[in-house]
N, C-alpha and C positions, 0 to 999 in steps of 0.2 A: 348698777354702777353709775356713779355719779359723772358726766361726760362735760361736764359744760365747763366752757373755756372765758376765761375774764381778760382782756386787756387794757388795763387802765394806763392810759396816756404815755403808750410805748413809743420809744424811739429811735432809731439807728443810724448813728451817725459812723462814718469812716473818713475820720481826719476831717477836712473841711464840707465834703459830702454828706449834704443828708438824705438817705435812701429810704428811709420813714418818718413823715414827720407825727409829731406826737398823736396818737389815734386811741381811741377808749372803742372797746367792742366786746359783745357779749355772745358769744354763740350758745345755741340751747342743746343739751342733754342728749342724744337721739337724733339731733341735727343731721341733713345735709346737705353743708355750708360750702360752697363755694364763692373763690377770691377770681376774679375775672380782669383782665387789664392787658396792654399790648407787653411785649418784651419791653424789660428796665422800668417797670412800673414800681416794681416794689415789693409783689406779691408772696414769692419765694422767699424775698427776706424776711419777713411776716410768718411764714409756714418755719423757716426755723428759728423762727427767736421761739416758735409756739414748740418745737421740738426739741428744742437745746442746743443745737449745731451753733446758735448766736447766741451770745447776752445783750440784751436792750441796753444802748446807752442812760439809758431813763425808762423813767417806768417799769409796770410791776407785769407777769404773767402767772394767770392762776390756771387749775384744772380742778373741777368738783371744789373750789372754794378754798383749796390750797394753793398757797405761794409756789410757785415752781422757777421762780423768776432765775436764781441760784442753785437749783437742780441740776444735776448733770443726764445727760441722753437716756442714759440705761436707767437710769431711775426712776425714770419720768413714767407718767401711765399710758406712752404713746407709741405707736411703732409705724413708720413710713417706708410708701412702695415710690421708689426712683424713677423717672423718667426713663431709663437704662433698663429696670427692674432688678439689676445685679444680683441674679441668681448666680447658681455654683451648676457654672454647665458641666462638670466630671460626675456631679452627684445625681443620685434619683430623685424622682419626686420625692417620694417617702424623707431622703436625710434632707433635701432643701427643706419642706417642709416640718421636719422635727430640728433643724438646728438649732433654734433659739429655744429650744426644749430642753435639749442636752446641752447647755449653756449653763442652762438654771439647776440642772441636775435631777431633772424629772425623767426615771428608770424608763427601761425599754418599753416596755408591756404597753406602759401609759402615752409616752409617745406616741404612739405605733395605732392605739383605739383614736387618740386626738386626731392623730395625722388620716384617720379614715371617714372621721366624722368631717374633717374640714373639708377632704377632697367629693365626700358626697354631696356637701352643699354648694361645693361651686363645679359640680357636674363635670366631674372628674373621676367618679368611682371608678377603679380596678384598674387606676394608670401609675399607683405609686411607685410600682419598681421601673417604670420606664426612666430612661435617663433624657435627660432635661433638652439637649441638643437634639434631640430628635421629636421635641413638641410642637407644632405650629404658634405661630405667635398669641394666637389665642388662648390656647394653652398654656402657656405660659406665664400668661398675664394672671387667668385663673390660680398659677402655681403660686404666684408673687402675693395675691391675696392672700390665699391661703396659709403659708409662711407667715403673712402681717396678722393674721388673727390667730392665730396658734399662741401666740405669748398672753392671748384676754384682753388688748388693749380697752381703753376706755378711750381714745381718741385714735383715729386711724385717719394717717396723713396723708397725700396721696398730690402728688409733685407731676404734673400733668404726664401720667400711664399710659394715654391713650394714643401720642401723639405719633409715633410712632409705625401703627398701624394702618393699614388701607380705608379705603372710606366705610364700606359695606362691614369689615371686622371693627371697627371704633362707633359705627350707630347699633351696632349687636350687642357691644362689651356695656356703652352706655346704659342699654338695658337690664342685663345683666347687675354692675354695679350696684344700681339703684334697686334692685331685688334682694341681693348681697346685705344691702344697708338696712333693709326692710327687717330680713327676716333675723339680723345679728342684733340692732337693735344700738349698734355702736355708732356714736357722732364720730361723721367722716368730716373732713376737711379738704376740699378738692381746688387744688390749683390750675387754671388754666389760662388762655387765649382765644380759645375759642369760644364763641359765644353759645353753639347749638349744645355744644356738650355744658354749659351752666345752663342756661334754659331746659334742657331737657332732666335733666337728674335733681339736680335743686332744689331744696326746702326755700332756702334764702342765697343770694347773690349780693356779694361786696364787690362793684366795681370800681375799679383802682387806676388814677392817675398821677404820675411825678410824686409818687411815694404817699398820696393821700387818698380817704375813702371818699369816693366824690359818692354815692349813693347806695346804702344799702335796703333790700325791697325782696317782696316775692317775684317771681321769672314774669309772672303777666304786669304787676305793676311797673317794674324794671322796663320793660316793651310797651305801656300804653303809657305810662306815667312817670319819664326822667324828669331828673329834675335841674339838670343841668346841661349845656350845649354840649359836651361830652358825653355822654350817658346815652342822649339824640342821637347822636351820631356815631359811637361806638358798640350800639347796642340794635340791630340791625340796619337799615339801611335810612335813610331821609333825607328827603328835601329839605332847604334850608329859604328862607324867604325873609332876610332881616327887613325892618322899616319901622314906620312909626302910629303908635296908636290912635285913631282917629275917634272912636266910642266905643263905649263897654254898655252889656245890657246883661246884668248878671253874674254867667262866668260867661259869656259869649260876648268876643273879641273880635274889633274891627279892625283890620290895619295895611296902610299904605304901604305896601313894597315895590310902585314904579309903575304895574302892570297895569291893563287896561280896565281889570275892576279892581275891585278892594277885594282882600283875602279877609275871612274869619277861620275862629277857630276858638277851643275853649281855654279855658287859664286858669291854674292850680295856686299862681299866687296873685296878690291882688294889683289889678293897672288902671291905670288913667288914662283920658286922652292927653297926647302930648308924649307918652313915654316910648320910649326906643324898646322894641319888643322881637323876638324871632318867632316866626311861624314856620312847624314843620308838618309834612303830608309823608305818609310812607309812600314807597313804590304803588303799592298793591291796592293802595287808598284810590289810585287814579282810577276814572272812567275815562275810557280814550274812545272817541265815534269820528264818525266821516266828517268833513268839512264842511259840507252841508246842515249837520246836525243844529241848532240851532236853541236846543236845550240845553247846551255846556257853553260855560263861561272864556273858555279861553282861548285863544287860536295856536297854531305852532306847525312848526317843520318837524319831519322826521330824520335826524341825524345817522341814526346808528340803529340795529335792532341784536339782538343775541339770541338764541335758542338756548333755552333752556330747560330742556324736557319739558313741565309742566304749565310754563310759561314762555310766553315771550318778554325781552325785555327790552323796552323800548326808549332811545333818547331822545328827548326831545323839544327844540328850540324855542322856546314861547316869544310870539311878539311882540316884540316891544319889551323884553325880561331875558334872563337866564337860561340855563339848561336844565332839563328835569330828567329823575329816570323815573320811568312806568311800568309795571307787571300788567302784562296781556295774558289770560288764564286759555291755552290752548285749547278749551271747549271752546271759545269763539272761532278758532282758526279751523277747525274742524265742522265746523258749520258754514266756512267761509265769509261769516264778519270780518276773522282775524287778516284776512289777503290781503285787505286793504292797506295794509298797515307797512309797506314797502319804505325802504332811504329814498327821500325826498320829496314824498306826498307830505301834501298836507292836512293836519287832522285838527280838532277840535277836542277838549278835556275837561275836565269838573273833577270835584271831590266833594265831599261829606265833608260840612264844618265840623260835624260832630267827631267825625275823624283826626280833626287835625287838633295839634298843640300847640299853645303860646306861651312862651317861655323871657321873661324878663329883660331884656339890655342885649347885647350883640355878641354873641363869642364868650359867653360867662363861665363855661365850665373850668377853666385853668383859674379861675379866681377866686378861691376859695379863703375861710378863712387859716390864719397858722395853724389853730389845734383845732383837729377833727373829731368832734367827740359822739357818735353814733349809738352809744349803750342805749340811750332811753327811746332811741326812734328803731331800734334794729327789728 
């Protein structure tokens, strides 16, 4: 089955609003695609113009190289699991899951093998006659799958299902999912905000700002490699270090940001000296040692610290600069390295140039151009 999804220079406007601005995207066959962005980003809107719930004020939506743009929902080759998952709590697994069975007019007998073969794959066997209200949310969730793929789709949409659930049930399901998508073989489409659940499940990741795609990438290059202040910053955690480029030797960047040495780092597009550039460090990237240390470049106050099971995480005032946050890996503190590391000591810090990134001009990610057109780099 042919899954791949086309959008050529789609747009959604409502009234003076525009909630997508024109974007071209290509998702692959077998994908799974996830759309990543805060709330009112846009993404949702995107997942139904690609379902039918919306027509694009502009622009075209294909599915396997057909026009769908003018297609209505039920015709379409897609079927999507709600946020809510709006099952039928009177009904059993068995009729939730053959509903859109007996819709289409496909007899008992067939239903009834489908609806056994879907509950074995999403490890469910021998719950069909249970009724619905009395499944745990996990269950549930599994039902709502199930149901979605019952009809064959070729696209299966999927409107953040997770969110719903407790921590420990949404990093199980995550797993799950992405097994589900393995072994059916159907490009999924997954909506979300949260970053762990696109990172974790994801072929490819579109993340999305003010209705445009600011970066589409695989999960590791999305996290080592944004490409915009947004992306930096939306897409786990980072320091931010704007100033100005002092020399470049390759892809390795020098640059003034105030502090008592010069920060480098490497750069993915090309700078000069002279040009206004951001450098970022992630948390984790930091080396944090005693005061004394005298092998780390930086000095600073200890602000704040948080426990965080496997780390600690540390804020902290650099001299003569800003505030930084730092991940302390609780193997030091269990050694008693980490003790030192108390509100209002003072410590010493370094990172890896090779760690960090530089990124163009100051706050670039909301500047984009009008059409977004991602097909050829997706």
């Amino acid at each position: 089955m042919d899954g791949r999804v086309t959008l050529s220079q789609v747009a959604m406007r409502f009234g003076d609003f525009t909630a997508i601005q024109p974007t071209s995207l290509e998702i692959a066959s077998g994908e799974f695609f996830s759309f990543l962005g805060p709330s009112g980003c846009g993404k949702t809107t995107l997942l139904n113009m690609i379902s039918g719930f919306l027509t694009p004020s502009e622009g075209s939506v294909a599915i396997g190289g057909v026009d769908m743009t003018r297609v209505p929902v039920n015709r379409r080759p897609t079927a999507m699991i709600f946020q809510n998952l709006a099952l039928f709590p009177l009904m059993s697994v068995y009729r939730n899951i053959e509903f859109g069975l007996e819709v289409r007019g496909v007899d008992r007998e067939k239903r009834r093998d489908k609806a056994d073969e879907l509950l074995d794959l999403v490890a469910l066997a021998g719950s069909g006659d249970k009724p619905v209200a009395e499944l745990s949310g996990g269950q549930k969730q599994r039902v709502a799958i199930a149901r979605a793929l019952a009809v064959e789709p070729r696209v299966l949409l999927l409107d953040e299902p997770l969110s719903a659930l407790d921590l420990k049930l949404r990093q199980h399901m995550r797993t799950e999912l992405k097994a589900i998508q393995r072994k059916t073989g159907i490009t999924f489409i997954y909506i979300t905000h949260d970053q762990g659940e696109a990172l974790t499940m994801s072929d490819r990741v579109a993340v999305m700002c003010d209705g445009r795609i600011q970066q589409v990438a695989d999960p590791m290059t999305l996290y080592r490699q944004p490409r915009t202040d947004f992306v930096a910053g939306f897409v786990g955690e980072n320091n931010r270090f704007p100033g100005r480029v002092t020399a470049v030797d390759g892809g390795m960047v020098t640059l003034d940001a105030g502090l008592p040495a010069p920060l480098r780092g490497y750069a993915t597009s090309p700078l000069a000296s002279g040009d206004e550039a951001t450098l970022y460090v992630r948390p984790e990237q930091w080396r944090v040692g005693s005061a004394g240390d005298s092998s780390l470049s930086f000095g600073g106050v200890i602000q704040a610290e948080h426990f965080e099971g496997a780390w600690l995480t540390l804020e902290i005032a650099l001299d003569r600069g800003g505030t930084v946050r730092a991940h302390v890996p609780q193997a030091l503190e269990s050694t008693g390295i980490g003790s030192q590391f108390t509100v209002g000591s003072t410590c010493r810090l370094d990172y890896s140039p090779r760690g960090a990134l530089v990124l163009p001009g100051i706050e670039r990610g909301r500047a984009n151009e009008e059409s977004v057109d991602v097909a050829a780099t997706a």
